[in-house]
C-alpha positions in Angstrom: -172.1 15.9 -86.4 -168.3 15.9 -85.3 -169.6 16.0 -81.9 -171.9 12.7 -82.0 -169.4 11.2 -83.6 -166.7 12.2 -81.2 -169.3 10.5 -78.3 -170.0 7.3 -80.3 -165.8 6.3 -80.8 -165.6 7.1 -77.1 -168.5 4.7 -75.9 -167.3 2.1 -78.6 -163.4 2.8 -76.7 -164.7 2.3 -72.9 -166.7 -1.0 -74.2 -163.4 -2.5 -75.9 -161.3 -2.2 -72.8 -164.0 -3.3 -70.3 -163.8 -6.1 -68.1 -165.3 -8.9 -68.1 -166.8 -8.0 -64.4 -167.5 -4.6 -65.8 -169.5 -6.2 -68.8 -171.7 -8.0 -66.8 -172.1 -5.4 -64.3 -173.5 -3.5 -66.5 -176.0 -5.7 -68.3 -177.6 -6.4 -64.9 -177.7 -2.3 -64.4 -179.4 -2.4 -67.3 -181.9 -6.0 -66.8 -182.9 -4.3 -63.4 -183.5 -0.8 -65.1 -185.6 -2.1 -67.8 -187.7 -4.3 -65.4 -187.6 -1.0 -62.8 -189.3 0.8 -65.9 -191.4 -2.3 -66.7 -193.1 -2.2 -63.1 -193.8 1.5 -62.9 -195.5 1.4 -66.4 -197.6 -1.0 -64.6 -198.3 0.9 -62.0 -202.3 0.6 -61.3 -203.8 4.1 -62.4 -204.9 5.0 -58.9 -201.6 5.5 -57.2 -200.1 8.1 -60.2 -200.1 11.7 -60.5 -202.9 13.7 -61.6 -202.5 15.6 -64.7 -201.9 19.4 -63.6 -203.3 22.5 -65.2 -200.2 23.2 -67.0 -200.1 20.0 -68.3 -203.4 20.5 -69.3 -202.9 24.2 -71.1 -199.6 22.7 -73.1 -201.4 20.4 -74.4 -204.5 22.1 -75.1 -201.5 24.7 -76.8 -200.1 21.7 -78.9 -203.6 21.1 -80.4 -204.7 24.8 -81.4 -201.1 24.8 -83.1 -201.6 21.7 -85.4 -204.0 24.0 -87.5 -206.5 21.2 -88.7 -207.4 22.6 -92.1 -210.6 20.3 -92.1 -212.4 22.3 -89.4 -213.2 26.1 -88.4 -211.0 27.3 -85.8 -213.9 27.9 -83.6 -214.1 24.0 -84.2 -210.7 23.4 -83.5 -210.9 25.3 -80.4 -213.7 23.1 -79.1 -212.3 19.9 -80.0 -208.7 21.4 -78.0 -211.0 22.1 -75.1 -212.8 19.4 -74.5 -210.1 16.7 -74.9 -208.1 18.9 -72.4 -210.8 18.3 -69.5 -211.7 14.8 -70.8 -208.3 14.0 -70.5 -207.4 15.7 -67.2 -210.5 13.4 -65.6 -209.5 10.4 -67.1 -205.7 9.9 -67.4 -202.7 10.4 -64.9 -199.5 12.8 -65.8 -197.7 9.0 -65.8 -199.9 7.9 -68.3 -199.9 10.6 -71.2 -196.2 9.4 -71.4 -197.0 5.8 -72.2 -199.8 6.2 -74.3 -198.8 4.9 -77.6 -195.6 3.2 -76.9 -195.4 -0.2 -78.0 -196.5 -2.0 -75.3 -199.6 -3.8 -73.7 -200.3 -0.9 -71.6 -198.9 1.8 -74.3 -202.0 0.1 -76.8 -204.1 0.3 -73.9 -204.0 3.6 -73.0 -204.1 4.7 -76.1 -207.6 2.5 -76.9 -208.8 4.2 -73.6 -207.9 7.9 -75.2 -209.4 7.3 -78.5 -212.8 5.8 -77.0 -213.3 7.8 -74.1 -211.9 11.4 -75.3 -211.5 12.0 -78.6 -215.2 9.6 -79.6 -217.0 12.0 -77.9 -215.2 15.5 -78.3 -215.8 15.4 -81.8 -219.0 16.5 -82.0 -218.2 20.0 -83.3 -215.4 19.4 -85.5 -218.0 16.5 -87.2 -221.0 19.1 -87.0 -218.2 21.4 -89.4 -217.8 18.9 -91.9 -221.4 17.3 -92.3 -221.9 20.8 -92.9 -219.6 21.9 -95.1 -220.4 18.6 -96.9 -224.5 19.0 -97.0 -223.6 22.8 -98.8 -221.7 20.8 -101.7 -224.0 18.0 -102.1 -225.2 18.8 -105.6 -228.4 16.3 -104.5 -229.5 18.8 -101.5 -229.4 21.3 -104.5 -231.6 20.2 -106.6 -234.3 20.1 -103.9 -234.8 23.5 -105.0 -234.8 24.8 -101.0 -235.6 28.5 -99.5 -232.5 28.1 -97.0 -229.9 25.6 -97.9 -227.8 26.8 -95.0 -230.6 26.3 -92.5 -231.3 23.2 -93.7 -227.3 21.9 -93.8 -227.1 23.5 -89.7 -230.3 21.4 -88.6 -229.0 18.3 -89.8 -225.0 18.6 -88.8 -225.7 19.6 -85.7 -228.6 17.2 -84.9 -225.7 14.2 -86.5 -223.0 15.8 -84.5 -225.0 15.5 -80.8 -225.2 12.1 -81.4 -221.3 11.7 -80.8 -221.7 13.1 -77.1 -223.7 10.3 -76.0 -222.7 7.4 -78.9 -219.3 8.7 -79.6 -217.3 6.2 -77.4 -219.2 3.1 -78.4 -218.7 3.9 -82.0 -215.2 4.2 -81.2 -215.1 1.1 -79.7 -216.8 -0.6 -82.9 -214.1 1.4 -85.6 -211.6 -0.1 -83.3 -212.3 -3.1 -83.5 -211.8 -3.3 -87.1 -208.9 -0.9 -86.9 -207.1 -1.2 -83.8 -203.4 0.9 -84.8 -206.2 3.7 -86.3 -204.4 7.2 -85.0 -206.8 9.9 -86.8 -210.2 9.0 -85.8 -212.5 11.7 -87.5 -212.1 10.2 -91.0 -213.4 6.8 -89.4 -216.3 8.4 -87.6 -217.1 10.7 -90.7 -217.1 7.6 -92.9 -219.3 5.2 -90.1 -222.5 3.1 -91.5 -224.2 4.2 -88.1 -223.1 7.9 -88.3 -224.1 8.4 -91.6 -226.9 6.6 -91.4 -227.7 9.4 -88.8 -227.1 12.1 -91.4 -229.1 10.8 -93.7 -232.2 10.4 -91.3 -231.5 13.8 -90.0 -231.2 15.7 -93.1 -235.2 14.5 -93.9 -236.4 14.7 -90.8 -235.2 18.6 -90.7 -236.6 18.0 -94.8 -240.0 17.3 -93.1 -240.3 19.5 -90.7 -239.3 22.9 -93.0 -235.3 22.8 -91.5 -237.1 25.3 -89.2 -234.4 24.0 -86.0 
């Protein structure tokens, strides 16, 4: 604390005896550095850096360390993994460090991670919570079945494909009604269209004896 406060009193000193010259030399150093940064944000995608393989594994790291209590690890470890190649293939090393800021391309990027990576790599970590849901629905109980746990398997996992191919257009449509949304699993748990895919999977494995 003694330290940043030492640092503080000796940039407030150098300002207060500045020049005038001084003073406006530096404002430009700074105009030009902010519209330096400015342009190489906006940098077309094409001419930046691919995302290495150790970018890659730290972040792939970085996910299996957050520990998301609402999934299996084996879950987890899917979801890590297939963000880390979606992400590799669609994104530059550049890029992962503007996604989010507040700017026009900082929103955009991160739009373009939540549609076209995450929409789509949920499909396990979904499949563990219809699941784990369907097992706890006190309804599905009373339908008096042989194998509840086959049942509750044939329709997550027949809900959860449908993120793989549907998964970045349903993004798209949560987005649009939520465009600062940050943790997208509860939105696609909690979609009309994905549930109304549960619900026609759950009798349609009903029908046919939950025998997939």
């Amino acid at each position: 604390m003694i330290r940043f406060l030492i640092m503080i009193v000796s940039v407030l000193a150098f300002v207060a005896v500045a020049t005038p010259a001084q003073a406006q030399s530096r404002t430009q150093s700074q105009t030009q550095a902010k519209e330096q940064a400015k342009e190489q944000e906006e940098l077309p995608p094409q001419t930046r850096t691919p995302i290495t393989t150790d970018r890659a594994n730290h972040y792939y790291a970085q996910c299996m360390a957050a520990d998301d209590q609402r999934m299996s690890d084996d879950a987890q470890a899917e979801l890590c993994s297939c963000t880390s190649v979606k992400m590799m293939s669609r994104f530059s090393m550049e890029e992962l460090d503007i996604i989010g800021k507040p700017t026009k391309l900082g929103k955009e990027l991160m739009y373009r991670m939540q549609t076209q990576v995450y929409g789509p790599c949920m499909q396990t970590a979904a499949q563990d919570l219809l699941f784990n849901e369907c097992m706890r629905d006190k309804k599905i109980m009373d339908f008096d079945l042989r194998d509840m746990p086959k049942l509750c398997r044939c329709m997550s996992k027949r809900s959860a494909a449908y993120l793989e191919t549907d998964g970045e257009a349903m993004m798209r449509s949560i987005l649009a009604n939520n465009p600062d949304l940050r943790d997208p699993l509860p939105a696609i748990m909690s979609s009309p269209s994905f549930r109304q895919q549960a619900s026609n999977n759950l009798f349609s494995c009903l029908r046919e004896g939950n025998s997939k």
